[in-house]
N, C-alpha and C positions, 0 to 999 in steps of 0.2 A: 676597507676590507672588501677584499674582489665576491667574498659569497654576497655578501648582502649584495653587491652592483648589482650582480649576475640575479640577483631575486628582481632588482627593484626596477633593472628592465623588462624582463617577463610580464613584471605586472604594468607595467608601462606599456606592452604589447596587448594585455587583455584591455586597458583605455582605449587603445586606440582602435579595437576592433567592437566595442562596446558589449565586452565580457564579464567586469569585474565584478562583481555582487555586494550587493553592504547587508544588513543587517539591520532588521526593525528591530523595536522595545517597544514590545506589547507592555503597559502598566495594568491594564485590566484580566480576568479571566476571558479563554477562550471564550466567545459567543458571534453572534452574528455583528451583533455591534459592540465595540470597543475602542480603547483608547490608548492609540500608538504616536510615539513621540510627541507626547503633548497634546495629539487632536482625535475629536471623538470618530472613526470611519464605522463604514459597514462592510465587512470584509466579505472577501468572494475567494479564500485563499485558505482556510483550514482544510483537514482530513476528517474533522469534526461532525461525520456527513449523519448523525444521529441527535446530535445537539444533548450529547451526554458530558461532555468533558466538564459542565459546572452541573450537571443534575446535582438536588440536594438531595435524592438518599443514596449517592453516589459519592459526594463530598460527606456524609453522614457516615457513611461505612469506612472510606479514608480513616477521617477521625477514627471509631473505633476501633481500626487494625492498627493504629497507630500506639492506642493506651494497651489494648493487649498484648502485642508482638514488638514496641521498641521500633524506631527508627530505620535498625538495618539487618542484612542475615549474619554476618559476620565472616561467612565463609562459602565454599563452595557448597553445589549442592552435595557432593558427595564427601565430604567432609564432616560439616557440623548447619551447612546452614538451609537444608531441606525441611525449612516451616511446616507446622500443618496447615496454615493458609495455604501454602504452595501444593499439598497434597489433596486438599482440599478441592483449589480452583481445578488441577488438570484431571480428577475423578469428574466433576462436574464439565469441564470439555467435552470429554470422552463421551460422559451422557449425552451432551447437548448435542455431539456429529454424529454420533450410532447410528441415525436412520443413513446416513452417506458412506459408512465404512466399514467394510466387517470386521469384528475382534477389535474394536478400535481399542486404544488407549492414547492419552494424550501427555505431552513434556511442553513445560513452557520456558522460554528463552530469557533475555533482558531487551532483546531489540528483537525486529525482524530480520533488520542486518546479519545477526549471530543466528539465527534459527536459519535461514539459507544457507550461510558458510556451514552448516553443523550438517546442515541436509545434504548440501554436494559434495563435500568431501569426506561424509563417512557411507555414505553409501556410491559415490562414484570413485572413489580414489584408486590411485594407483592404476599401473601398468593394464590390468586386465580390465580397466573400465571406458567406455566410452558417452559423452553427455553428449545432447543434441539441445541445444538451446537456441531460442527461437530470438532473431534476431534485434527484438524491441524489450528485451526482458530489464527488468529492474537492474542496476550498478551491480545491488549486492548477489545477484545471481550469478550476472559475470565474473564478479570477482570470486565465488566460489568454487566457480569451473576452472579457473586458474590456479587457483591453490590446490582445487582435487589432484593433480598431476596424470588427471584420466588424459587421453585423448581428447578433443574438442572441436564439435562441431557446429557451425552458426544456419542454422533454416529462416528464409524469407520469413517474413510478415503475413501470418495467414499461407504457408505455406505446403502445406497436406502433402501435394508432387510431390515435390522437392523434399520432404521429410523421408516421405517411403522409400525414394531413392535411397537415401542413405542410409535407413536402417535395413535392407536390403540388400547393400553392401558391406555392412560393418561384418567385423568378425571378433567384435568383443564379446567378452563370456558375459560381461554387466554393464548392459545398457539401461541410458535414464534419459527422457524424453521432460525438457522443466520448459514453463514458460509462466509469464504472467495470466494471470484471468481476467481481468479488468485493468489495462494499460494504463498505465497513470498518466503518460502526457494525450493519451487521444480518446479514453475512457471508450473503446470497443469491447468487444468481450471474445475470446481466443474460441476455435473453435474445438472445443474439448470434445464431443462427441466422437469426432473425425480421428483425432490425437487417442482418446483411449484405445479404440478398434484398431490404430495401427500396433497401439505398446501390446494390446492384445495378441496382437497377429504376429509380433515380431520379439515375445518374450521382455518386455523391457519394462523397467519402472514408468509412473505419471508422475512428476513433483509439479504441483501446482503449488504460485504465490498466489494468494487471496486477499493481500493486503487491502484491497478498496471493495471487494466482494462481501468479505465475511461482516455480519450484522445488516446488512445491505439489502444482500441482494436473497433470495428465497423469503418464500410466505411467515417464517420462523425467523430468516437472519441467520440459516445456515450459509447461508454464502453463494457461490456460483455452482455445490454438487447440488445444491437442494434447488434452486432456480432453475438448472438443466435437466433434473431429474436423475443425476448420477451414483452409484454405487460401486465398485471394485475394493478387490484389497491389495489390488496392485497401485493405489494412488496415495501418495503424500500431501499432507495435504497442511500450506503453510497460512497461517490467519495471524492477523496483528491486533494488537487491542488497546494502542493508542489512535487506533481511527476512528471508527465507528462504536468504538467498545466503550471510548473517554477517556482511557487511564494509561495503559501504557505495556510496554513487554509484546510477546508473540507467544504461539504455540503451535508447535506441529502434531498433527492426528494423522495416525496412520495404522495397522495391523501390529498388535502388542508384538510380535517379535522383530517389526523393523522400532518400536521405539524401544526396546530393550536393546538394540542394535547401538542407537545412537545414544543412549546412557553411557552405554561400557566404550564408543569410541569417537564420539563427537568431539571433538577438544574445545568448541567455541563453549561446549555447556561444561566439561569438566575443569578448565582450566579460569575461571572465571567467579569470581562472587556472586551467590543468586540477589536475583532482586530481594528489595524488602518485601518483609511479607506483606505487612499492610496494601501493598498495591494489588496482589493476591486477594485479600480478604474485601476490597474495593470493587474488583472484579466480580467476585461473585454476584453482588448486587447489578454490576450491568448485564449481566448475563440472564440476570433473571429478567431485568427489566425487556432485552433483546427479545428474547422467546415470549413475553407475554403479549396481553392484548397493546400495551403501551407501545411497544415497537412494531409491533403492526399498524399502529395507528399512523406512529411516525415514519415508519415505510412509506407508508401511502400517500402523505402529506408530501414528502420527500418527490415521491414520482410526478405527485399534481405540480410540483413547482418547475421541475423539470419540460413536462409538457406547456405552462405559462410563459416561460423562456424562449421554447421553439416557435410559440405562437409570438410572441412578442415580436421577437428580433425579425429586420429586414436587413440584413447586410447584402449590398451589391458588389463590393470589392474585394473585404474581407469574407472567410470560410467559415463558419459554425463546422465546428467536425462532427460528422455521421456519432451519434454515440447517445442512447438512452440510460446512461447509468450518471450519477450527480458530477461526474468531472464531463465537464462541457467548455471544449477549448475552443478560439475563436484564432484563427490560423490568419496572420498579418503577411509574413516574409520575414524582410529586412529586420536587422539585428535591432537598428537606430529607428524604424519605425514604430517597433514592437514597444520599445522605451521613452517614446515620445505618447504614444497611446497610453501607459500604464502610468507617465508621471501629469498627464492631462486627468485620467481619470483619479488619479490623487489627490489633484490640487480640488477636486469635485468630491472628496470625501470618500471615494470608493477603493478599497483595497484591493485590487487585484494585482500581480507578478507578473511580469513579464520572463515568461521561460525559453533562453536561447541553447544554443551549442555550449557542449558538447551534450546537455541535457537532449535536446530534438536536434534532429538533423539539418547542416546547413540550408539556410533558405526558408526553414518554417517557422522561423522564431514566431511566439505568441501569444495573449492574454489567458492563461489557463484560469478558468472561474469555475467553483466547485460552490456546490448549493450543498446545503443541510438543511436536517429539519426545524434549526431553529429563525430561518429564516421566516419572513411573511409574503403573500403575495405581491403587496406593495414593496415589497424588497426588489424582489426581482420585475416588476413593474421597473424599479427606477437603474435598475443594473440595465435592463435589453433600452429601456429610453435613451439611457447614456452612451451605450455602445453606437446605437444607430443616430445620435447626434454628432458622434464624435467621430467614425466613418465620413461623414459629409463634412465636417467640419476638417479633418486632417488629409481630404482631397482637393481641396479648394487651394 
């Protein structure tokens, strides 16, 4: 059969450029240490950057949204399947970003996937809209700039000039300025102070993704507004909460009548069965856990280990990318060295990915290691030992 040939050299073309990807089996719950295909690692590869995904009264509240609310919603939310779990958790969002947003209210998604496509294409779509997206943004960003059917514009990396230029020149009646906040393959953080003053200056939306920010980053776990010190109601503002949350879904915060906006014409939210609520009623309890003293603690632990790391590591050949937040990539090159690095540091028990093209840009393929707080010092003691063994060892 010519389709399947026409697949099975393709993927015969990702071997031969060392593309293809496979697939772990994690048998244990997410934690810093667990057991994939058979053997125990210490992994350097979750989003797990709070060490909540097996919290027990995290897994406690699971179980109970489970015995009150049944397995699943059944329907859309605007149908039949708008839980009071789910009315619940996005009332308590709302609370929890107030200090960041005016009039806020909050809508939570089933992925963050779906909460970007619902953000770009009901408030940028069609003919009379223009996006400007910054050229490192997340998949699902792009891909919802492409489905809005707005107009589409791509800005450098950190690129302020170059942005004002174009919004400058636009002559769209709804412009939306989106980027990431915390860059997932280089963990920098976008310079939103500069980006709100121009949306300011030039009438346009902010849709910030906050997927690696939110619970992270600010003294609370508000995210990158609370950590920058931001407030507008001109900002969208997207948070995930199977990162740092534990559990799973997104939600977008932003000015009550842009989320009554994206009720009545989101499709990723109306056309879709909501989550179960019990992940909802799960929620709740990280949320509390986020805001209190508990996540502040593990903030902090979080940052000490970060700093251990930049102290640790001496690399001469390979790069530590510039970046103080827990994704801390270590920039090789070569596609084949990247993957000679990450299956050495395997065979040594340690989990880390090697992330190439089309993920980063040709040339940077690299070991991306993300720390949480359920890591130990001695964790990351034997992560930067191994890195700077294996440097010297894969030069030689």
């Amino acid at each position: 059969m010519e389709l399947l040939a026409s697949l099975e050299r393709q993927l015969a073309q990702l071997d031969a450029q060392n593309l293809r990807r496979r697939r772990r089996i994690a048998e244990t719950p997410c934690a810093a240490h667990v057991t994939v295909d058979g053997r125990k690692m210490l992994a350097f590869c979750s989003n797990d950057y709070l060490g909540l995904a097996s919290h027990p009264r995290i897994v406690q509240a699971l179980r109970e949204g489970a015995l009150r609310y049944g397995a699943g919603s059944g329907a859309s939310h605007l149908i039949s399947g708008h839980s009071q779990a789910h009315a619940l958790l996005e009332d308590r969002l709302a609370q929890f970003m107030s200090p960041c947003i005016d009039s806020v209210e909050a809508l939570t998604f089933c992925t963050g996937y779906m909460a970007n496509l619902a953000m770009l294409t009901a408030l940028a779509g069609g003919a009379e809209g223009e996006i400007f997206s910054e050229v490192l943004n997340h998949a699902s960003l792009i891909d919802g700039a492409r489905l809005s059917r707005a107009k589409v514009q791509t800005y450098p990396h950190g690129g302020i000039s170059s942005l004002r230029r174009r919004l400058a020149a636009s002559k769209a009646k709804n412009k939306l300025v989106v980027t990431d906040s915390v860059f997932s393959m280089d963990g920098d953080i976008a310079p939103l102070h500069q980006l709100l003053t121009l949306c300011e200056e030039y009438e346009a939306w902010l849709a910030i993704d906050d997927a690696h920010g939110f619970g992270v980053l600010g003294r609370h776990g508000r995210g990158v507004l609370e950590h920058l010190g931001l407030k507008s109601p001109r900002i969208i503002y997207m948070g995930t909460l199977g990162k740092a949350a534990g559990v799973g879904g997104a939600f977008i915060a932003a000015h009550a009548t842009v989320i009554e906006w994206l009720v009545q014409r989101a499709r990723p939210y109306i056309y879709t069965t909501a989550a179960p609520p019990a992940l909802a009623h799960a929620l709740l309890e990280s949320i509390d856990i986020i805001e209190g003293e508990e996540g502040m603690k593990r903030r902090a632990h979080l940052k000490a280990l970060v700093d251990e790391l930049k102290c640790r590591l001496a690399l001469k050949r390979w790069t530590l990318f510039e970046s103080s937040t827990a994704i801390q990539p270590v920039i090789i090159g070569a596609n084949s060295d990247a993957l000679r690095a990450a299956a050495r540091l395997d065979e040594n028990g340690l989990w880390i990915p090697a992330i190439r093209p089309p993920t980063v840009p040709s040339g940077t393929a690299r070991l991306r290691a993300t720390l949480s707080a359920a890591h130990t010092v001695d964790d990351v003691a034997r992560l930067a030992g191994a890195l700077n063994a294996l440097e010297k060892e894969l030069a030689a």
